[in-house]
Backbone as CSV, one residue per row, in Angstrom:
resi,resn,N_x,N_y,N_z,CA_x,CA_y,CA_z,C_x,C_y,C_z
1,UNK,-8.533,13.191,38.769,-8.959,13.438,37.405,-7.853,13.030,36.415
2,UNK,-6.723,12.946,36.603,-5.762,12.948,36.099,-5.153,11.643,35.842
3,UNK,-5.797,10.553,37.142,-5.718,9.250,36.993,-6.659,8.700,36.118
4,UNK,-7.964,9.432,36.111,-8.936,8.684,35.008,-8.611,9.308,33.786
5,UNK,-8.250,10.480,33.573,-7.710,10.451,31.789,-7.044,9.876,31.819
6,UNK,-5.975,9.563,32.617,-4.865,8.739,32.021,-5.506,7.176,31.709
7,UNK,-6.378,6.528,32.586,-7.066,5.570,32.426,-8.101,5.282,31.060
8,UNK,-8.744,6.693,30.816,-9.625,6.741,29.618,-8.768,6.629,28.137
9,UNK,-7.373,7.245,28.734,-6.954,7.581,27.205,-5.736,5.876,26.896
10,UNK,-5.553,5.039,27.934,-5.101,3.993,27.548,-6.570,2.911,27.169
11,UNK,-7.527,3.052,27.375,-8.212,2.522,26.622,-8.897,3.051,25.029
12,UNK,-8.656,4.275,25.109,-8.849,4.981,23.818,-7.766,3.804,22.734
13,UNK,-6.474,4.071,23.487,-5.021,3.403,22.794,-5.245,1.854,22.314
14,UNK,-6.089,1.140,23.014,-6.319,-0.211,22.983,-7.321,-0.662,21.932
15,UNK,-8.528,0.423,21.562,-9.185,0.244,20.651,-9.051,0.610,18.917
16,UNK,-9.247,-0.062,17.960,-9.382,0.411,16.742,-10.241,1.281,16.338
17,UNK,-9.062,2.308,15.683,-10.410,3.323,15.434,-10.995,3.284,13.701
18,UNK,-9.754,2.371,12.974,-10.508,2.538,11.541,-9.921,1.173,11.320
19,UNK,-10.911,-0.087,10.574,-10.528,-0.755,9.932,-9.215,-1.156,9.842
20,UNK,-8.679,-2.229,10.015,-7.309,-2.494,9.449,-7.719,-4.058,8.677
21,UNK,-6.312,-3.862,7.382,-6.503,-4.948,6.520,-5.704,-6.250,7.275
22,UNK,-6.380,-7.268,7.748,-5.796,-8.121,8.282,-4.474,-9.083,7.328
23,UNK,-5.093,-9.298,6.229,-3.971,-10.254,5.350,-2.743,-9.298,5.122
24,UNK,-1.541,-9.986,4.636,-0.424,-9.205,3.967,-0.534,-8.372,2.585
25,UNK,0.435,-7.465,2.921,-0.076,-6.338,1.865,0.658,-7.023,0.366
26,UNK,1.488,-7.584,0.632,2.276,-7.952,-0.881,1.452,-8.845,-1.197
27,UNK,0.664,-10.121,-0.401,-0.374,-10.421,-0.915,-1.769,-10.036,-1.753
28,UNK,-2.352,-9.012,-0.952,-2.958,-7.807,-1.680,-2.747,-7.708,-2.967
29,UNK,-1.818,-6.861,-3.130,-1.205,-6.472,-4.292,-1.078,-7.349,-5.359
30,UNK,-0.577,-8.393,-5.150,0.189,-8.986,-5.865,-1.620,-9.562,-6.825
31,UNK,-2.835,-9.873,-5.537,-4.112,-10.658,-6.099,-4.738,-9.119,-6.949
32,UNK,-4.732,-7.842,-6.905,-5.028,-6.590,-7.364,-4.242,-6.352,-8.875
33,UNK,-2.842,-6.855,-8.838,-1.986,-6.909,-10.630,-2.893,-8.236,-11.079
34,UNK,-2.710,-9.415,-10.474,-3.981,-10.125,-11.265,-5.007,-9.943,-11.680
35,UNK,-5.636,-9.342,-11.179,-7.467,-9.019,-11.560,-7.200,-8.258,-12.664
36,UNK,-5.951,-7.204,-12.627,-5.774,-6.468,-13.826,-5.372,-7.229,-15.082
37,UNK,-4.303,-7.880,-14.976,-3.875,-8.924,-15.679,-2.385,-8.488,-15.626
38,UNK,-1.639,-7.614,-15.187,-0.447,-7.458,-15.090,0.863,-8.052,-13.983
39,UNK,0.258,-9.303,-13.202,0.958,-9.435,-12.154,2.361,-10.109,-13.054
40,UNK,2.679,-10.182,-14.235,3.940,-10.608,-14.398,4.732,-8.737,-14.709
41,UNK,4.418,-7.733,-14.783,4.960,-6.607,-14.328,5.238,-6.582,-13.175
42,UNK,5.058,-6.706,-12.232,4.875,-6.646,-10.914,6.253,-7.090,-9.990
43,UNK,7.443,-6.133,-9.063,7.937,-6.361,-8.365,7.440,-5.816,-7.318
44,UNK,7.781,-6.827,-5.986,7.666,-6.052,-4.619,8.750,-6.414,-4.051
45,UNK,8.859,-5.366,-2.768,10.508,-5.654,-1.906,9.606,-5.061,-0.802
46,UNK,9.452,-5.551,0.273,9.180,-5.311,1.889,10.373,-4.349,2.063
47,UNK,9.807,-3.169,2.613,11.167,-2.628,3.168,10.959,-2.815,4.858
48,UNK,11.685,-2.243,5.242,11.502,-3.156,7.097,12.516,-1.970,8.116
49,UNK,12.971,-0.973,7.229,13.487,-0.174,7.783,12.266,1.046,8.485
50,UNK,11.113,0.216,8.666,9.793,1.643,9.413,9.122,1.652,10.417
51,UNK,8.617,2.521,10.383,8.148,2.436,11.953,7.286,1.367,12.534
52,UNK,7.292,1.207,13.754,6.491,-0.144,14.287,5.087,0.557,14.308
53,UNK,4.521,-0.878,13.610,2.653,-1.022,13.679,2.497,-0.653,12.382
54,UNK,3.648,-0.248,11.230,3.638,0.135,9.916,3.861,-0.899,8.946
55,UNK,2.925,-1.264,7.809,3.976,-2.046,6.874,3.566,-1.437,5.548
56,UNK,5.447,-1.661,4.778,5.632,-1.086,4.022,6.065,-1.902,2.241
57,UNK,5.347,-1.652,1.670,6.427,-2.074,0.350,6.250,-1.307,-0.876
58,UNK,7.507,-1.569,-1.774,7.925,-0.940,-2.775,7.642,-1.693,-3.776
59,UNK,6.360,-0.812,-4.996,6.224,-1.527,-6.194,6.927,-1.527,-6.970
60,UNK,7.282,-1.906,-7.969,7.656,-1.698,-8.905,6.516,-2.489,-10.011
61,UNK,6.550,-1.441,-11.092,5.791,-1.889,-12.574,6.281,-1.375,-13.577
62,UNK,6.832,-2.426,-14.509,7.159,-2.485,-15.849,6.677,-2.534,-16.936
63,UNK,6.631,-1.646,-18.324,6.153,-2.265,-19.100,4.510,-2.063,-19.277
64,UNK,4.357,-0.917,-18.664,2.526,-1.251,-18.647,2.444,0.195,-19.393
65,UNK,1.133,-0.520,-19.759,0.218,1.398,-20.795,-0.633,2.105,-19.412
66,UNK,-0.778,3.198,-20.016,-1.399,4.213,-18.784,-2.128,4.029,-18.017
67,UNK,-3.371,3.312,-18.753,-4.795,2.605,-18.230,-4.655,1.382,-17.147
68,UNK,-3.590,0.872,-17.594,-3.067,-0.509,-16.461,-2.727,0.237,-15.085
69,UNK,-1.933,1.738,-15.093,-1.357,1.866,-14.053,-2.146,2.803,-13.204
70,UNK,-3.139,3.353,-13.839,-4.470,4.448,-13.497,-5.329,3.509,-12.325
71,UNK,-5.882,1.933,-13.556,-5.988,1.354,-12.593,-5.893,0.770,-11.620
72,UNK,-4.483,0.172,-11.781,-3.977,-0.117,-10.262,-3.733,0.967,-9.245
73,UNK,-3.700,2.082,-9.272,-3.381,2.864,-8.290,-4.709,3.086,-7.802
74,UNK,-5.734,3.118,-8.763,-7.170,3.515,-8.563,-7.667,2.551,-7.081
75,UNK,-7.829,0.928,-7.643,-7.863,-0.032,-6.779,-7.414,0.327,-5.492
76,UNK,-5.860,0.801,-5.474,-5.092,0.685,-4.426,-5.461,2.150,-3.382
77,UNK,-5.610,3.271,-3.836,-5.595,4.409,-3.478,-7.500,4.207,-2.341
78,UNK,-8.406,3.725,-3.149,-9.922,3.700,-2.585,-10.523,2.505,-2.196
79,UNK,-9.161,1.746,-2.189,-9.755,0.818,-0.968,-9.895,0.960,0.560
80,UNK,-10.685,0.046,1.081,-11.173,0.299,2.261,-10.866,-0.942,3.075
81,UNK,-10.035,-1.139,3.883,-9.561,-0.324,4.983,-7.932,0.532,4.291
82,UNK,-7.819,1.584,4.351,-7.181,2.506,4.050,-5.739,2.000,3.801
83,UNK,-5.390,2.312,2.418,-3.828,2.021,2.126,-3.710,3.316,1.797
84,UNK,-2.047,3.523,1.749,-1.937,5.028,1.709,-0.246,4.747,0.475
85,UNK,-0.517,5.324,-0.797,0.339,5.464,-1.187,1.486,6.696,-1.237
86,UNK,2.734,6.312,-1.220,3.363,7.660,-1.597,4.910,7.504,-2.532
87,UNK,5.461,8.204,-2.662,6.493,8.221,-3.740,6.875,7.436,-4.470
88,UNK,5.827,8.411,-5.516,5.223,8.024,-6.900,6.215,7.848,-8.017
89,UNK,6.789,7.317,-8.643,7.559,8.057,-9.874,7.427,7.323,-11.213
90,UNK,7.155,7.622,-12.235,6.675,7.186,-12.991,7.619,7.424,-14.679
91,UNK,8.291,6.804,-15.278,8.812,6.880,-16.277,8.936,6.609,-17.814
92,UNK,9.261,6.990,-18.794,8.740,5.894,-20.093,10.018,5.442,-20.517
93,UNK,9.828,4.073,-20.991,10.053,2.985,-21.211,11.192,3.763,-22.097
94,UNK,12.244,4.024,-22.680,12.962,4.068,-23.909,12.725,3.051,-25.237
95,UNK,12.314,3.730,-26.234,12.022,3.483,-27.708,10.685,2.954,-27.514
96,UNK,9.765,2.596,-26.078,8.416,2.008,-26.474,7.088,3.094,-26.170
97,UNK,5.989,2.658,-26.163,4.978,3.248,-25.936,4.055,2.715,-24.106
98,UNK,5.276,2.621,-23.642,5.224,2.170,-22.350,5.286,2.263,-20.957
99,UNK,5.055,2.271,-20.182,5.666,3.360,-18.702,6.128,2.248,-17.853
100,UNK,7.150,2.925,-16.831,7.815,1.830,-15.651,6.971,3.413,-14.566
101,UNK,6.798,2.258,-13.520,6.368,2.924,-11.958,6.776,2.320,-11.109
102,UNK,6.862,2.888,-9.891,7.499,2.496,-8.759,6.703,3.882,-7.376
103,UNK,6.403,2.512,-6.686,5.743,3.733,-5.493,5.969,2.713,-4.300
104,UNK,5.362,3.600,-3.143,5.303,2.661,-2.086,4.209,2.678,-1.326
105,UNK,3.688,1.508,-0.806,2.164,1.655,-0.109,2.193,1.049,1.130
106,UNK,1.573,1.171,2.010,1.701,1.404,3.706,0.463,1.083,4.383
107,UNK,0.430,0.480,5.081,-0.793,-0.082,5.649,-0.349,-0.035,7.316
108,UNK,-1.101,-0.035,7.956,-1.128,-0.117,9.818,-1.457,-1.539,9.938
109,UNK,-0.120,-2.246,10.426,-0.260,-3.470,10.740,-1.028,-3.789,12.335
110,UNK,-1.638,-4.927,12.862,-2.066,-5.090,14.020,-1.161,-5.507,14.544
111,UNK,-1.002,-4.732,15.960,-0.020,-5.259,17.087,-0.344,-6.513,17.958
């Protein structure tokens, strides 16, 4: 019994259980600030310090009003196959009517 779970549960391991986004995520992103119209706000940096089967990068956005950044997170947060954002931080601009953000978003790369 013990040989067939072990047998059942390496094929459990072998199959997908949710969607994964096949293209690159900075690609993504980068076509998601376009549609908005903000991709000249827009930095990314791959970080590469994470775990394997993970990929990771760090936005950065400059310069944008609230509604720009509502929506990009909106886009980014309920798309499907699942991106997962996290540390958020969000700041205003000194002397403008403007915000800088910076987060990071994570996707399950295919092995």
């Amino acid at each position: 019994q013990i040989r067939y779970l072990s047998d059942e549960w390496s094929q459990v391991k072998q199959k997908l259980t949710a969607p994964i986004m096949t293209r690159s995520l900075s690609s993504f992103v980068e076509n998601e600030a376009r549609s908005i119209g903000i991709q000249d706000n827009l930095q990314l940096n791959e970080l590469t310090n994470v775990n394997r089967g993970i990929e990771v990068i760090k936005v950065g956005l400059d310069s944008l009003n609230l509604d720009n950044l509502i929506t990009m997170l909106y886009k980014l947060e309920n798309h499907r196959p699942v991106l997962k954002i996290s540390h958020l931080n969000i700041s205003i601009s000194p002397g403008e009517r403007k915000i800088r953000a910076s987060f990071n978003i994570k996707k399950q790369k295919i092995n």
